[in-house]
Z-matrix of the N, CA and C atoms (Angstrom, degrees):
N
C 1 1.460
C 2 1.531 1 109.26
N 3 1.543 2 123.13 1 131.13
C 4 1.236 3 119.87 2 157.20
C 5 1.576 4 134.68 3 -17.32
N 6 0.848 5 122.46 4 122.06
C 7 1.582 6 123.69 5 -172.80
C 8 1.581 7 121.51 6 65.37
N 9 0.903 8 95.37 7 1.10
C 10 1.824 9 102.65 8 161.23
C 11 1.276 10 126.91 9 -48.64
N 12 1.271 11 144.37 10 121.01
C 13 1.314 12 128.79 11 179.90
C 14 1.270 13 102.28 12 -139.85
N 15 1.208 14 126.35 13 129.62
C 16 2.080 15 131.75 14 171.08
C 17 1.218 16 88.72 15 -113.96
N 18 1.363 17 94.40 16 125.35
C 19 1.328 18 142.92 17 -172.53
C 20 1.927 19 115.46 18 -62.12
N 21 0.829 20 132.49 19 129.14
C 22 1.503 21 122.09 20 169.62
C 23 1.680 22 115.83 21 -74.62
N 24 1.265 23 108.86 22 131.29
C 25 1.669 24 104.90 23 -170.80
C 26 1.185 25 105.63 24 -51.23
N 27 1.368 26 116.36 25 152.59
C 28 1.647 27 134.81 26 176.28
C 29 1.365 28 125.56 27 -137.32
N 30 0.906 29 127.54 28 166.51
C 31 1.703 30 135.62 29 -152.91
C 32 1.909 31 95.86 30 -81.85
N 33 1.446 32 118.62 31 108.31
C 34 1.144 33 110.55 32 -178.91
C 35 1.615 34 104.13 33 -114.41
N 36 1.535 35 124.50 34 136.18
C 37 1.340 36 113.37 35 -175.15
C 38 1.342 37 108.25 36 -133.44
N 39 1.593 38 120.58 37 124.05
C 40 1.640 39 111.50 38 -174.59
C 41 1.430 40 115.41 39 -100.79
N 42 1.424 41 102.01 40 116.90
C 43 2.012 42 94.02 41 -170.59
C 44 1.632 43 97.43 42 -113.08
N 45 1.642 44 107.03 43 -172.19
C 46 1.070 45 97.08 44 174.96
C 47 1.926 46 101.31 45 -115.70
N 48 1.299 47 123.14 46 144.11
C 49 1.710 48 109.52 47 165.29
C 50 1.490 49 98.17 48 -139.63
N 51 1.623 50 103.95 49 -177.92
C 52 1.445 51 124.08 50 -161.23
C 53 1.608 52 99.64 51 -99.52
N 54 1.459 53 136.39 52 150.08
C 55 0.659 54 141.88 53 175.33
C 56 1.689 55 126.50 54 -153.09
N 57 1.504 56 128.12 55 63.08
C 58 1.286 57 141.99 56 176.31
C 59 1.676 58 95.16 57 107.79
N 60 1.645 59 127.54 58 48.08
C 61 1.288 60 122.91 59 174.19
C 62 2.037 61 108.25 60 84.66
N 63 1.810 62 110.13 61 -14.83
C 64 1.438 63 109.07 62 171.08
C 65 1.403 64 103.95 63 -91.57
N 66 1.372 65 117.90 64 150.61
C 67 1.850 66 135.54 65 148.65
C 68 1.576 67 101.89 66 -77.64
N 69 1.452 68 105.79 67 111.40
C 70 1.227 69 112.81 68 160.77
C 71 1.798 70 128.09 69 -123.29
N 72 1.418 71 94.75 70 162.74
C 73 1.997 72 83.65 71 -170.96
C 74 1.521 73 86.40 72 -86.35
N 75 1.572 74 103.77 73 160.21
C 76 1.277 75 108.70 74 162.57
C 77 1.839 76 90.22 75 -145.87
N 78 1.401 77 90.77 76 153.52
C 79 1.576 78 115.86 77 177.33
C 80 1.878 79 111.25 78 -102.75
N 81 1.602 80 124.93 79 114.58
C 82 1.192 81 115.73 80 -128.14
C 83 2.137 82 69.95 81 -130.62
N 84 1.526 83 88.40 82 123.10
C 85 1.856 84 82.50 83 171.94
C 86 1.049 85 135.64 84 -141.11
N 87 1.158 86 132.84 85 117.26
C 88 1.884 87 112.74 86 -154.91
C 89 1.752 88 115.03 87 -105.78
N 90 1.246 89 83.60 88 119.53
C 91 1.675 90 95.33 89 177.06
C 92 1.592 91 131.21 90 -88.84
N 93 1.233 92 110.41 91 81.48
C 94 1.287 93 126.22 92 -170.82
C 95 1.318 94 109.38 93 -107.35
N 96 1.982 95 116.79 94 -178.20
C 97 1.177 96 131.47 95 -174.37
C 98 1.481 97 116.83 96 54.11
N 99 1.381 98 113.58 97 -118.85
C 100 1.471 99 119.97 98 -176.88
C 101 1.009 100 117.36 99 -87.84
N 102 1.749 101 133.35 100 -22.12
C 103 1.343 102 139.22 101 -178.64
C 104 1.949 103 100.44 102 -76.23
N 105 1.557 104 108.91 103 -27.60
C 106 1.323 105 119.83 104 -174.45
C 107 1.283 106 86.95 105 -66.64
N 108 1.358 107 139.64 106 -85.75
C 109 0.990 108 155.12 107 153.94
C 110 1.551 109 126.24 108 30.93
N 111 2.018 110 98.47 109 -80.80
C 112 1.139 111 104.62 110 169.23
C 113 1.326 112 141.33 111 -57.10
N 114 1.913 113 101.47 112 -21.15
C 115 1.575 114 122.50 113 175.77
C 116 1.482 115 100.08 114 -53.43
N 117 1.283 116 111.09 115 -65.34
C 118 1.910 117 121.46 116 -170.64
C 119 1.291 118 109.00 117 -60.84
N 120 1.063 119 148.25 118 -59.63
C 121 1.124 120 144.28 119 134.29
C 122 1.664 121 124.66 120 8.90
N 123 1.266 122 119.70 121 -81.16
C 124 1.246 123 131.00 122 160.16
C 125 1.844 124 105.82 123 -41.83
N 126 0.967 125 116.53 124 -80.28
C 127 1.563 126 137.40 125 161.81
C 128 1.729 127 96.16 126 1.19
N 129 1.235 128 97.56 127 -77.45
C 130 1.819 129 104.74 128 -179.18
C 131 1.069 130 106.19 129 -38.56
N 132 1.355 131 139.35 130 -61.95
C 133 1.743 132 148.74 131 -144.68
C 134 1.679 133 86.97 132 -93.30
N 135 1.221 134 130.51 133 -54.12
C 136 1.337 135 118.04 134 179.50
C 137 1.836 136 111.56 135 -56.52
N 138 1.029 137 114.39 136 -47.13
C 139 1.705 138 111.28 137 177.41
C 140 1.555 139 115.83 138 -59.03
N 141 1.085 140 106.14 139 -74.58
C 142 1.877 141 109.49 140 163.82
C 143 1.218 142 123.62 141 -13.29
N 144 1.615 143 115.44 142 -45.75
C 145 1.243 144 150.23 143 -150.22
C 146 1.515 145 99.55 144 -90.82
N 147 1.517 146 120.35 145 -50.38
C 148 1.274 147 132.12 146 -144.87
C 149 1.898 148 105.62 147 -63.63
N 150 1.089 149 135.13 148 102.83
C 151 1.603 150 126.15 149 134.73
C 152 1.596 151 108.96 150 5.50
N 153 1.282 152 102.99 151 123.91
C 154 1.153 153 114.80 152 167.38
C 155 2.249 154 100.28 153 -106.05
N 156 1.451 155 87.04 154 173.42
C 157 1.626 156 106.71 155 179.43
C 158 1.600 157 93.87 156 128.17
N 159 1.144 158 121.20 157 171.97
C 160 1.619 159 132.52 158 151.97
C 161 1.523 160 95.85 159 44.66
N 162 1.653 161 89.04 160 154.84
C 163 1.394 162 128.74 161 -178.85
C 164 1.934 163 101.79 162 -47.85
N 165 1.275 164 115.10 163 -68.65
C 166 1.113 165 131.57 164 -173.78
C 167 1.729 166 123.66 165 -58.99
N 168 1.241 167 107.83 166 -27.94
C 169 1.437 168 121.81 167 -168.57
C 170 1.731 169 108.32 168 -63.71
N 171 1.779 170 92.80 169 -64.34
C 172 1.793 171 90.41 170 174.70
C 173 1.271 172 129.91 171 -67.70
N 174 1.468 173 125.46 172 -17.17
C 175 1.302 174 140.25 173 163.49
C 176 1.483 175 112.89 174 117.53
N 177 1.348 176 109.72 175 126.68
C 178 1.583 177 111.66 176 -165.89
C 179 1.219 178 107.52 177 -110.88
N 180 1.164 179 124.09 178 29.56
C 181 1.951 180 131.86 179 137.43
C 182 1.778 181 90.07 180 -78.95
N 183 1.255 182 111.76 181 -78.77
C 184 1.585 183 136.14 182 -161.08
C 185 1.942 184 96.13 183 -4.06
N 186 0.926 185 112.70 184 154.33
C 187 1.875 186 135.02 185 174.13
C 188 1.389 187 102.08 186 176.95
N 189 1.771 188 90.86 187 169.65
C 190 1.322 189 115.37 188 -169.50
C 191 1.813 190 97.95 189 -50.31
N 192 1.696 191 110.99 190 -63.82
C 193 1.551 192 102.07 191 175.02
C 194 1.238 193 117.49 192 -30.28
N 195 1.137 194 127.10 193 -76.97
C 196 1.667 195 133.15 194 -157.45
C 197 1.371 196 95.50 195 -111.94
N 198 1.219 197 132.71 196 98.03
C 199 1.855 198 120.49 197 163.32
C 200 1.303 199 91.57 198 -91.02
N 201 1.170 200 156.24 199 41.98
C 202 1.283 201 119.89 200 145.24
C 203 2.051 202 109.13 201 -129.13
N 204 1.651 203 98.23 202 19.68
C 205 1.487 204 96.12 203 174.58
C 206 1.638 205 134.85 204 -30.28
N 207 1.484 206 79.31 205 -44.82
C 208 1.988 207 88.85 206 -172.89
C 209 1.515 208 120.22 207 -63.30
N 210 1.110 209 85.98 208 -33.46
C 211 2.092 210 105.87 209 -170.66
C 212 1.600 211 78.52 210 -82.26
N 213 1.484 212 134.27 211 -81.88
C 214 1.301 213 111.28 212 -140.78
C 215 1.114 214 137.82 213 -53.68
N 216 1.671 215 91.34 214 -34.02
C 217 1.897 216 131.01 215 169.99
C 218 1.950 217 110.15 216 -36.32
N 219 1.355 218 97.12 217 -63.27
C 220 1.766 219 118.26 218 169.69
C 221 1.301 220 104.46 219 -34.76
N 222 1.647 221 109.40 220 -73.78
C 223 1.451 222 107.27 221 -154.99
C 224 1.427 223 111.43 222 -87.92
N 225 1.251 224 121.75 223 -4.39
C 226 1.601 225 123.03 224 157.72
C 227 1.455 226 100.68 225 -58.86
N 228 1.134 227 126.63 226 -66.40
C 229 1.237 228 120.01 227 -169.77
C 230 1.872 229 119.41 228 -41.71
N 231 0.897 230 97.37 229 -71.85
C 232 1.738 231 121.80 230 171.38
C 233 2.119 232 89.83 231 -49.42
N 234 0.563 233 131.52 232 -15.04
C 235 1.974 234 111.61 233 170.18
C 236 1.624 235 91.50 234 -116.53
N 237 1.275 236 132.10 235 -7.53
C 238 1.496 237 104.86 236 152.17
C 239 1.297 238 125.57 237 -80.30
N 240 1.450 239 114.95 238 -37.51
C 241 1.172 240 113.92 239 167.57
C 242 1.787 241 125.57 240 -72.16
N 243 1.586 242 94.72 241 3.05
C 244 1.624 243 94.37 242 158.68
C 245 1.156 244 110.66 243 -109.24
N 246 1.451 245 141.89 244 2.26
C 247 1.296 246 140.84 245 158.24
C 248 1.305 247 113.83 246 -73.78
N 249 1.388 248 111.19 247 -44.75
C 250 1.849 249 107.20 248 165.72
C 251 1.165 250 132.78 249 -70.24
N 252 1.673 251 113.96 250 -2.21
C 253 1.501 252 122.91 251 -178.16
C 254 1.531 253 108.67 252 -135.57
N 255 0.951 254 115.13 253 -8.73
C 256 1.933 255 127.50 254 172.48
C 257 1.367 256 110.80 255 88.67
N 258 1.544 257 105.10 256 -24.21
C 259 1.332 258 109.46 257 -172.31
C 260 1.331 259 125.65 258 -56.08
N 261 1.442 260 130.08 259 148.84
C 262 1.950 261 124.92 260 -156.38
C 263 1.599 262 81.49 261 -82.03
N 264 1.323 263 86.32 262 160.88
C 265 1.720 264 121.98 263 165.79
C 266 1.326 265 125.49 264 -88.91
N 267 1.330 266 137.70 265 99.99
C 268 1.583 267 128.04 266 166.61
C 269 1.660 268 116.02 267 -63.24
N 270 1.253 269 118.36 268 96.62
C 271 1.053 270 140.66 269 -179.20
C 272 1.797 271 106.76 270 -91.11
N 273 1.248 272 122.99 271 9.15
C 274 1.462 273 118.53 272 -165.78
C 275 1.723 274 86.19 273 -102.69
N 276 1.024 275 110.07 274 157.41
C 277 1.376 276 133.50 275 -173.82
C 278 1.621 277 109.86 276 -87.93
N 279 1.233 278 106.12 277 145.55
C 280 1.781 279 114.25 278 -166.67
C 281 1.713 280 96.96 279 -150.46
N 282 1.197 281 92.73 280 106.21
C 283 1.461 282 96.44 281 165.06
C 284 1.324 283 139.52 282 -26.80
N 285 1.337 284 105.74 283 -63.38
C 286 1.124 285 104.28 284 159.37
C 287 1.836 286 138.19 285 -114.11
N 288 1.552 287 83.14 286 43.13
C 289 1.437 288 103.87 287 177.77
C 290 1.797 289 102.18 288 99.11
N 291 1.519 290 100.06 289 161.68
C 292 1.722 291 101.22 290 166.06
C 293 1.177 292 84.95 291 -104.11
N 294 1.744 293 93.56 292 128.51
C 295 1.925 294 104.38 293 160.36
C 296 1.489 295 104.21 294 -76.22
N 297 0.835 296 127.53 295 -25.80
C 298 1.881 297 116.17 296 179.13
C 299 1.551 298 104.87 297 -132.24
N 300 1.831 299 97.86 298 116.29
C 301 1.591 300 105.66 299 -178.22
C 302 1.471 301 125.11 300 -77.85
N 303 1.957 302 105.24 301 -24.61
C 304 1.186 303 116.47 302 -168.15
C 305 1.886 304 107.55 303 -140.96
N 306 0.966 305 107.28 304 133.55
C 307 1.720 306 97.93 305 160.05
C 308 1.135 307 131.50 306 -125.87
N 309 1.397 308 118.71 307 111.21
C 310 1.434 309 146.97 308 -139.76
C 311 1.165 310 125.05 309 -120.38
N 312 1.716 311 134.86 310 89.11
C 313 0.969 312 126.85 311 -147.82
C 314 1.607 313 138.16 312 60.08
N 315 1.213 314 118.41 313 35.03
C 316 1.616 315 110.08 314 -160.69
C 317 1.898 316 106.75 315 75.63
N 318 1.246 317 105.43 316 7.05
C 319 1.870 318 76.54 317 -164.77
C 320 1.558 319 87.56 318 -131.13
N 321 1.252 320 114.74 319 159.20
C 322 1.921 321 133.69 320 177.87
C 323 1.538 322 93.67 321 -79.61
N 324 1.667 323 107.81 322 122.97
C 325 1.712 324 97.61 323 160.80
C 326 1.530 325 103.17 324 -135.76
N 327 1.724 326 112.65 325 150.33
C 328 1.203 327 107.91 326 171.13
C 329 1.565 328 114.15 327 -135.83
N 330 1.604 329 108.18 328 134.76
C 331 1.129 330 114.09 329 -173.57
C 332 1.045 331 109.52 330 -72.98
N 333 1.421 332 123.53 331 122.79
C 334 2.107 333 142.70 332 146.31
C 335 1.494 334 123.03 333 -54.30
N 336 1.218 335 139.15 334 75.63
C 337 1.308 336 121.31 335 175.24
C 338 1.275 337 107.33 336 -101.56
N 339 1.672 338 123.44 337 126.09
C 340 1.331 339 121.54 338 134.25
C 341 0.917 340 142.55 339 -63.58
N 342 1.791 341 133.89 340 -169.62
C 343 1.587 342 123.92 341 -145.66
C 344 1.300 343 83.18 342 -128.84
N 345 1.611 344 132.21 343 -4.14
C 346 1.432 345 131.87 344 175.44
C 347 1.859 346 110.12 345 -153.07
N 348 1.367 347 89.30 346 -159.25
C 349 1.696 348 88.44 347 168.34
C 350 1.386 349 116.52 348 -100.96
N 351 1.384 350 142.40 349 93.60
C 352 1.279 351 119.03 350 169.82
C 353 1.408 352 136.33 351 -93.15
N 354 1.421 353 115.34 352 15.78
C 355 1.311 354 126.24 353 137.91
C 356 1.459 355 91.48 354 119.94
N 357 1.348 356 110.31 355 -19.77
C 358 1.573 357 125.50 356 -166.01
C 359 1.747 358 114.31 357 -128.34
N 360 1.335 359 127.82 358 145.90
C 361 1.206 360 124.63 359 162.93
C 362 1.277 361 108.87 360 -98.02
N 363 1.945 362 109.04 361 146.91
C 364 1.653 363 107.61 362 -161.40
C 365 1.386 364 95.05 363 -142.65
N 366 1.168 365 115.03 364 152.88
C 367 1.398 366 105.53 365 173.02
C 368 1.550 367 102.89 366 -148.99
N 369 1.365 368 111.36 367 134.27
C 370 1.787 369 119.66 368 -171.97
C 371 1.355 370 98.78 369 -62.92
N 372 1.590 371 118.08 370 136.56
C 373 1.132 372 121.65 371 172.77
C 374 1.968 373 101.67 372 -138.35
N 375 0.851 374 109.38 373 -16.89
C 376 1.863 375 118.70 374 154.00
C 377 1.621 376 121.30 375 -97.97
N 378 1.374 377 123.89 376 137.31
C 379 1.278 378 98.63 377 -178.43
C 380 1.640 379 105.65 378 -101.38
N 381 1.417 380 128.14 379 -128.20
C 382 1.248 381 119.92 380 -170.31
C 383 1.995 382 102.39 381 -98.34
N 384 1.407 383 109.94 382 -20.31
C 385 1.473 384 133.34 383 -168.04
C 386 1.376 385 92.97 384 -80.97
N 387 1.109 386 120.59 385 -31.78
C 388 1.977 387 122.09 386 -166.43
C 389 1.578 388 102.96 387 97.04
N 390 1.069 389 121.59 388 14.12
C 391 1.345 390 129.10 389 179.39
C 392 2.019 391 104.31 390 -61.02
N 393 1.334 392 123.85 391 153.30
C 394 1.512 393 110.19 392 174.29
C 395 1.522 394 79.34 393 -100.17
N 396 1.200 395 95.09 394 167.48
C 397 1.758 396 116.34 395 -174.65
C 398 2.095 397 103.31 396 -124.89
N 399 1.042 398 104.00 397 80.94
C 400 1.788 399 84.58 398 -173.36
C 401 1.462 400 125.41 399 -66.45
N 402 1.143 401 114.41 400 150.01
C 403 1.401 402 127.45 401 167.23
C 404 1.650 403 119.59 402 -46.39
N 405 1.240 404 132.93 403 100.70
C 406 1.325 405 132.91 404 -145.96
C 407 1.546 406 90.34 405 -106.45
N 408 1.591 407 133.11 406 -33.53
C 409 1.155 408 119.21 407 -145.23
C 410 1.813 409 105.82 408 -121.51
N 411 0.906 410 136.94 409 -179.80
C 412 1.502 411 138.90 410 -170.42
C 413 1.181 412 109.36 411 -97.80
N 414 1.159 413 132.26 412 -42.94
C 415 1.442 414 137.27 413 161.98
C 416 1.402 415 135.19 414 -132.52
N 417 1.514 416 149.06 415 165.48
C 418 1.371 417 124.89 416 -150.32
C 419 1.800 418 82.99 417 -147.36
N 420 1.170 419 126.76 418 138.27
C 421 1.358 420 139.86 419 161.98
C 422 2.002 421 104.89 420 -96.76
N 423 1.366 422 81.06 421 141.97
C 424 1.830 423 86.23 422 -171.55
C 425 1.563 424 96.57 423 -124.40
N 426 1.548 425 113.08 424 117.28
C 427 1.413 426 119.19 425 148.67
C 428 1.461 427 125.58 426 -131.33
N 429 1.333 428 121.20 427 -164.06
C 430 1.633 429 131.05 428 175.94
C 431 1.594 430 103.12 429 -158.66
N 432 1.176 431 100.44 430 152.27
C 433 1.322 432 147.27 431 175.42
C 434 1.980 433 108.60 432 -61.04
N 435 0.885 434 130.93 433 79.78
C 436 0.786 435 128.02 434 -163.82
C 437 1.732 436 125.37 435 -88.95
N 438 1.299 437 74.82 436 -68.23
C 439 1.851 438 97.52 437 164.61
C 440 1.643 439 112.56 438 -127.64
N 441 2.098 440 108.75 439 145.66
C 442 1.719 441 99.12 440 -162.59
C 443 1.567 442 66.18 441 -160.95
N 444 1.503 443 102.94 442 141.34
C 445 1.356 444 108.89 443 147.47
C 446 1.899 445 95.33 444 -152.06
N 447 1.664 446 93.82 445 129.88
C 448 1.369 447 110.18 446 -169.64
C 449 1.657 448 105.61 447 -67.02
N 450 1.387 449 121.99 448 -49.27
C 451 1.467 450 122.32 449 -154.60
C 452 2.031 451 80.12 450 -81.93
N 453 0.776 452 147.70 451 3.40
C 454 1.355 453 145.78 452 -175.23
C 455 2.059 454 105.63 453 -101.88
N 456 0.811 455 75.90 454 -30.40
C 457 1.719 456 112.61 455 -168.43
C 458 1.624 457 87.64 456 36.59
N 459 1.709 458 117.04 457 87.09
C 460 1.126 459 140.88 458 140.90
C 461 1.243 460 107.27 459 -147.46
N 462 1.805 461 85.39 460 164.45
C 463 1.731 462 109.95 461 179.57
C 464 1.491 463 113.34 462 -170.14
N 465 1.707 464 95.98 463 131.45
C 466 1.448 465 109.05 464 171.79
C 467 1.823 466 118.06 465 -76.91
N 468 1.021 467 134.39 466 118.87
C 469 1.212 468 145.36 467 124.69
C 470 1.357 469 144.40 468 -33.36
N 471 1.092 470 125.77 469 107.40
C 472 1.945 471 105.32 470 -165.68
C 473 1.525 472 91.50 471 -123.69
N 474 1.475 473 122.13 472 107.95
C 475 1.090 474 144.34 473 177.01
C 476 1.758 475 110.98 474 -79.88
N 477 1.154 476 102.62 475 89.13
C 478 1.912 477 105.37 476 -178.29
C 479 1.581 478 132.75 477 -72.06
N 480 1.704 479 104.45 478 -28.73
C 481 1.578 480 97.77 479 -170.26
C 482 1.408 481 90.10 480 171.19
N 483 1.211 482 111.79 481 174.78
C 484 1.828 483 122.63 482 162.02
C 485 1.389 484 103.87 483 -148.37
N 486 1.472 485 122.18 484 160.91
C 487 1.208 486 131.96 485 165.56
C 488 1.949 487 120.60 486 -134.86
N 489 1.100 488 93.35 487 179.94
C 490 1.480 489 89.88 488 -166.95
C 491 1.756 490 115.09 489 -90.31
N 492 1.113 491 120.18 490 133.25
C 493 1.984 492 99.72 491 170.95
C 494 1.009 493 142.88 492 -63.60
N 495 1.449 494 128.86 493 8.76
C 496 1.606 495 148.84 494 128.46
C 497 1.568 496 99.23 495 -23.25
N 498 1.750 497 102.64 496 -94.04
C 499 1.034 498 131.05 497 -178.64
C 500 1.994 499 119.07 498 -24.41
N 501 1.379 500 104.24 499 -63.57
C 502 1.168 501 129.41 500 -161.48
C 503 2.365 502 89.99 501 -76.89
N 504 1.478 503 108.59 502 -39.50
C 505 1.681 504 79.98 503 179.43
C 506 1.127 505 98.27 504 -80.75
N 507 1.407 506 142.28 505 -3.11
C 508 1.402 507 118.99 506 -169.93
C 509 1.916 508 110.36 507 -80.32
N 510 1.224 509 115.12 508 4.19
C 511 1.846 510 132.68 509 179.18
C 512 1.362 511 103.41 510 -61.01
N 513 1.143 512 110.41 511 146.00
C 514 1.642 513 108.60 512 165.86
C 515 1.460 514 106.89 513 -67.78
N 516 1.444 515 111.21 514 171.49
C 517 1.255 516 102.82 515 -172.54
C 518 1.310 517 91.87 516 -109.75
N 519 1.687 518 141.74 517 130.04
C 520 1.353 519 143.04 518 164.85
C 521 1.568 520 110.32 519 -121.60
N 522 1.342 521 78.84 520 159.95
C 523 2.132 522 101.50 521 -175.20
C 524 1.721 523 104.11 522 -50.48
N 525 0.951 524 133.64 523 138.98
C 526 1.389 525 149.43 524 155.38
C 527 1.572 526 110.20 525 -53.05
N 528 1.588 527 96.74 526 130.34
C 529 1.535 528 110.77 527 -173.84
C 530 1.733 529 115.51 528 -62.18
N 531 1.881 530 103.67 529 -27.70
C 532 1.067 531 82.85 530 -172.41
C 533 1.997 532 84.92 531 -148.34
N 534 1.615 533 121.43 532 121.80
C 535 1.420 534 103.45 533 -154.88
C 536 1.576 535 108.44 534 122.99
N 537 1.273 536 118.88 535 142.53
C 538 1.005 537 125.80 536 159.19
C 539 1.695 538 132.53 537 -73.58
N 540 1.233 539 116.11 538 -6.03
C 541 1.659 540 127.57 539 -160.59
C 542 1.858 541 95.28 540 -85.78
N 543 1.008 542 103.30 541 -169.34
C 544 1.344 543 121.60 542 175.51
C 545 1.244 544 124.74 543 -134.98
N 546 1.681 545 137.74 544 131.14
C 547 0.880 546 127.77 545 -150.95
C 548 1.960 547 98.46 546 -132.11
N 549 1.120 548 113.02 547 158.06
C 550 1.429 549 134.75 548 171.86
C 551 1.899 550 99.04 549 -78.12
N 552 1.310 551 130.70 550 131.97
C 553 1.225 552 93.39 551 178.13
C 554 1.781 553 100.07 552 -151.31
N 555 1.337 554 153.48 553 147.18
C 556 1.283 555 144.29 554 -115.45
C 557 1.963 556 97.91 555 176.44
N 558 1.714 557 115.50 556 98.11
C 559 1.280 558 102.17 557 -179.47
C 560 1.589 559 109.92 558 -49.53
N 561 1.250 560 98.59 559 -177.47
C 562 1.828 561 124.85 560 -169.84
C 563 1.695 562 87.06 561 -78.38
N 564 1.191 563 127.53 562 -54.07
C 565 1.244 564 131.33 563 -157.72
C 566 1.755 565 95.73 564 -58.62
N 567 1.057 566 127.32 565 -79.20
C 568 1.584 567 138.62 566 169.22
C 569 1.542 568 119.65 567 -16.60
N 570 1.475 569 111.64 568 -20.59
C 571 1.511 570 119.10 569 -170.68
C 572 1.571 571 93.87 570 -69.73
N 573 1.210 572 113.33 571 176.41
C 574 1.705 573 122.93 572 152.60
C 575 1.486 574 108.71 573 -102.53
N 576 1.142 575 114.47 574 141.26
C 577 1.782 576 130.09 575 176.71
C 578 1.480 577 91.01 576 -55.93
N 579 1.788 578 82.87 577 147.19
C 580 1.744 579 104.65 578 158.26
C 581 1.500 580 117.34 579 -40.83
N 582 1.507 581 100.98 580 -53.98
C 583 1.195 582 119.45 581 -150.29
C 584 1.718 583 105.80 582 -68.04
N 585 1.016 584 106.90 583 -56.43
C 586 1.564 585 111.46 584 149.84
C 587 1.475 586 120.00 585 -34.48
N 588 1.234 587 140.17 586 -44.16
C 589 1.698 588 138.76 587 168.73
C 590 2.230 589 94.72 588 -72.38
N 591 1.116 590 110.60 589 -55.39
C 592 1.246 591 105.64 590 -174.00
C 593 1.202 592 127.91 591 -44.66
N 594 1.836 593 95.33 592 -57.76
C 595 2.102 594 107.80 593 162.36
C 596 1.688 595 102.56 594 -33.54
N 597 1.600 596 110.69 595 -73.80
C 598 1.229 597 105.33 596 -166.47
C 599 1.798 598 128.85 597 -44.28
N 600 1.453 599 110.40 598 -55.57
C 601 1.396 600 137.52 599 170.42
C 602 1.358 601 91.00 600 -51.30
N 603 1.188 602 160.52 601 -18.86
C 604 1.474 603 131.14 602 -146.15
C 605 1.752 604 83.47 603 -125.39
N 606 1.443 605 127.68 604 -48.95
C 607 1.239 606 129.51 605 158.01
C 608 1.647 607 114.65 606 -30.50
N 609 0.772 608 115.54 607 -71.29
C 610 1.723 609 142.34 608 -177.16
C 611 1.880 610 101.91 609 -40.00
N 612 1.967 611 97.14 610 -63.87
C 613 1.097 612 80.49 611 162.65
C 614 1.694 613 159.38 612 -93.44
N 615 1.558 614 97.77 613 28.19
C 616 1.310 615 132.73 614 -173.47
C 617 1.749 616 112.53 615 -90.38
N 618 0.920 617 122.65 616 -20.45
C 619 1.442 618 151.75 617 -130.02
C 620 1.630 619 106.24 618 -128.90
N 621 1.765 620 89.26 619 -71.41
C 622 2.192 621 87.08 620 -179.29
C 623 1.334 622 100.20 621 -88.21
């Protein structure tokens, strides 16, 4: 399929760290060489590409330094989590975004990456208009951006947990840390481990 890309294996490391007084696992992955590569790459054609209007549209990492933070940030995430699961990357551009990055077991999943750690996984469910934004996909993987160096063209990923969209609309809905929108939002501790989606997925794919 167009814009498909499988990923070249990468250095994945599972430690344990603290996060608001919890020990949590995190799944730690570095996206370098050509998989680094293909992220920025993609990144370009997604920015160019991007709808303008609203706060959110051009990307609210994005600046004069880095205009293409928001896009690259995304799709780093989504090729680590295809380096930890093998599964290809849709790297083709969608107007208005791909509502489903991965399909995983019978089920819609979409990768969350933030631009840091905020201790919490969040996901916009107001936009900047007061619009509701619904939950399109079955389950949501939560990471951040941890470590990036552009002229290196690598970057670590720290993949924390996922939860289900049951779970995740039942959140209060609170103001966005950074933005006018509103977000669904669920500490790090509350997620389920990688390792827990991996056990399962790795069974699953043993089987069909």
């Amino acid at each position: 399929m167009e814009g498909m890309y499988y990923p070249n294996s990468g250095h994945i490391e599972t430690v344990k760290e603290w996060f608001n007084g919890h020990e949590i696992e995190v799944h730690k992955i570095k996206v370098d060489g050509k998989n680094y590569e293909a992220c920025d790459e993609a990144s370009k054609s997604w920015w160019t590409k991007n709808k303008k209007g609203g706060e959110w549209n051009p990307g609210l990492l994005n600046s004069p330094y880095d205009p293409r933070k928001t896009e690259r940030v995304g799709i780093l995430g989504e090729m680590a989590f295809g380096i930890m699961t093998g599964l290809p990357v849709n790297l083709a551009f969608k107007e208005f975004g791909n509502t489903t990055d991965f399909d995983v077991l019978k089920y819609t999943l979409d990768v969350k990456t933030a631009a840091k750690n905020y201790g919490a996984a969040l996901v916009r469910c107001v936009d900047e208009y007061g619009r509701l934004m619904p939950l399109n996909n079955d389950i949501y993987s939560f990471a951040y951006l941890e470590f990036e160096d552009r002229e290196a063209k690598e970057a670590i990923i720290a993949h924390v947990g996922y939860q289900t969209k049951s779970v995740l609309s039942s959140r209060p809905i609170v103001p966005a840390r950074k933005g006018s929108h509103k977000n669904y939002e669920i500490p790090y501790h509350e997620l389920k481990t990688m390792s827990m989606f991996m056990s399962v997925f790795q069974k699953y794919q043993c089987i069909s």
